[in-house]
C-alpha positions in Angstrom: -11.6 -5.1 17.8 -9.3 -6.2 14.8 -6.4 -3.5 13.9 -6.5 -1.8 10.6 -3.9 -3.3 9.3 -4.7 -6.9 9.8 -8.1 -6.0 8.4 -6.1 -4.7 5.3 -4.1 -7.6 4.7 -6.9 -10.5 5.5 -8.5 -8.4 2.2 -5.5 -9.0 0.4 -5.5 -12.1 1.2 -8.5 -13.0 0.2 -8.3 -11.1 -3.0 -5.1 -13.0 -3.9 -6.4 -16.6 -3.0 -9.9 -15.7 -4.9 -8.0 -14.4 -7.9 -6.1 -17.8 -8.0 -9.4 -20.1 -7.7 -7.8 -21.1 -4.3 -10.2 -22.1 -2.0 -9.7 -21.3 1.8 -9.4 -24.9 2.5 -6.7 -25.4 -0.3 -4.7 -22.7 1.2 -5.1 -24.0 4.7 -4.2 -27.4 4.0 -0.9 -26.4 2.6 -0.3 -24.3 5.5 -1.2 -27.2 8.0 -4.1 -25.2 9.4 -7.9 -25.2 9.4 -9.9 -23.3 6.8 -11.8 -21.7 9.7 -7.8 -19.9 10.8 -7.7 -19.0 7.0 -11.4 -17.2 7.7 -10.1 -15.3 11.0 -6.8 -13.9 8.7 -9.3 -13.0 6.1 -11.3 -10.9 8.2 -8.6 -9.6 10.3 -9.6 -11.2 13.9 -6.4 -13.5 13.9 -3.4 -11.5 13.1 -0.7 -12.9 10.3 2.3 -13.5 11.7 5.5 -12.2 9.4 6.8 -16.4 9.1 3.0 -17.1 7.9 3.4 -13.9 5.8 5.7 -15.6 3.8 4.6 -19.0 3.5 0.9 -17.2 2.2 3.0 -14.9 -0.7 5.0 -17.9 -1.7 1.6 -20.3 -1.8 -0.5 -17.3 -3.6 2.9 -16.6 -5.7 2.4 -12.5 -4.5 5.5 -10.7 -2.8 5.4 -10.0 0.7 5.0 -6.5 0.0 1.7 -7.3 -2.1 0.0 -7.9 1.2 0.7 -3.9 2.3 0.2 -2.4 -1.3 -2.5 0.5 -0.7 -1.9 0.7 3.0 -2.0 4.1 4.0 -0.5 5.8 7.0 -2.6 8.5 7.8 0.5 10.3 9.8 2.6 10.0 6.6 2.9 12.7 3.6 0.4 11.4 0.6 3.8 10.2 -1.4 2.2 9.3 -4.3 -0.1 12.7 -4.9 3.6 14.5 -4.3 5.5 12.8 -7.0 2.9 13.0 -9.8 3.5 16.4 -9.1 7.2 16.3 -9.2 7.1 13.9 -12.3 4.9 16.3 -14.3 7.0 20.1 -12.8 9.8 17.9 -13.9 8.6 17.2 -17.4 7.7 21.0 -18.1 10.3 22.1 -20.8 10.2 25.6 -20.5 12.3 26.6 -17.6 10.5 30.4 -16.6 7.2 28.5 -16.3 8.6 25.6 -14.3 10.1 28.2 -12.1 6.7 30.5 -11.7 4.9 26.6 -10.9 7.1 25.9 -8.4 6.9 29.6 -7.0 3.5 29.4 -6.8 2.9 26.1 -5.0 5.3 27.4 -2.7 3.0 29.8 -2.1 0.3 28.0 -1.8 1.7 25.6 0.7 3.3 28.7 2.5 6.8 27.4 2.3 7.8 30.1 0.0 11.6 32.2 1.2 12.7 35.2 -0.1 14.1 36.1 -2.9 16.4 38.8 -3.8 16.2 40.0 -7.3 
């Protein structure tokens, strides 16, 4: 059973070589493969290895990284819910009500210490 990841990154694949009219033979001939190893990367069966990676990102013209992008580790933090919220606290001018905002997520979230007045 294919991992999650390389089921991921065969769709990224494929979404990179469809967005540049590349066909999976195309791709597999400058790779020195067969269109049929292109299909078994593009639906995650064969796994990508990191050398092949890079050949694909430099073909497709992506970065490496480009094959990841939207990957989500389920054991991680949601990173990018947290700093929307720290970009718009951040951007809240008036300091009392930035304050009570943080106060009150803390709250929420439990994490809150005590204060001494």
């Amino acid at each position: 059973m294919p991992h999650e990841v390389d089921i991921h990154v065969g769709r990224k694949l494929k979404q990179a070589r469809t967005l540049r009219r590349f066909s999976q033979t195309d791709v597999a001939r400058r790779l020195n493969l067969s269109f049929q190893q292109i299909q078994k990367y593009e639906i995650g069966s064969n796994r990508v290895a990191a050398s092949r990676l890079f050949e694909l990102s430099k073909i497709l013209d992506v970065p490496t990284s480009y094959f990841f992008e939207g990957l989500v580790d389920e054991n991680e933090p949601a990173i990018d819910n947290a700093m929307d919220i720290v970009s718009a606290v951040a951007s809240i001018k008036d300091e009392q009500l930035k304050s009570r905002i943080i106060t009150f997520i803390q709250d929420v979230a439990g994490t809150s210490t005590a204060r001494t007045a």
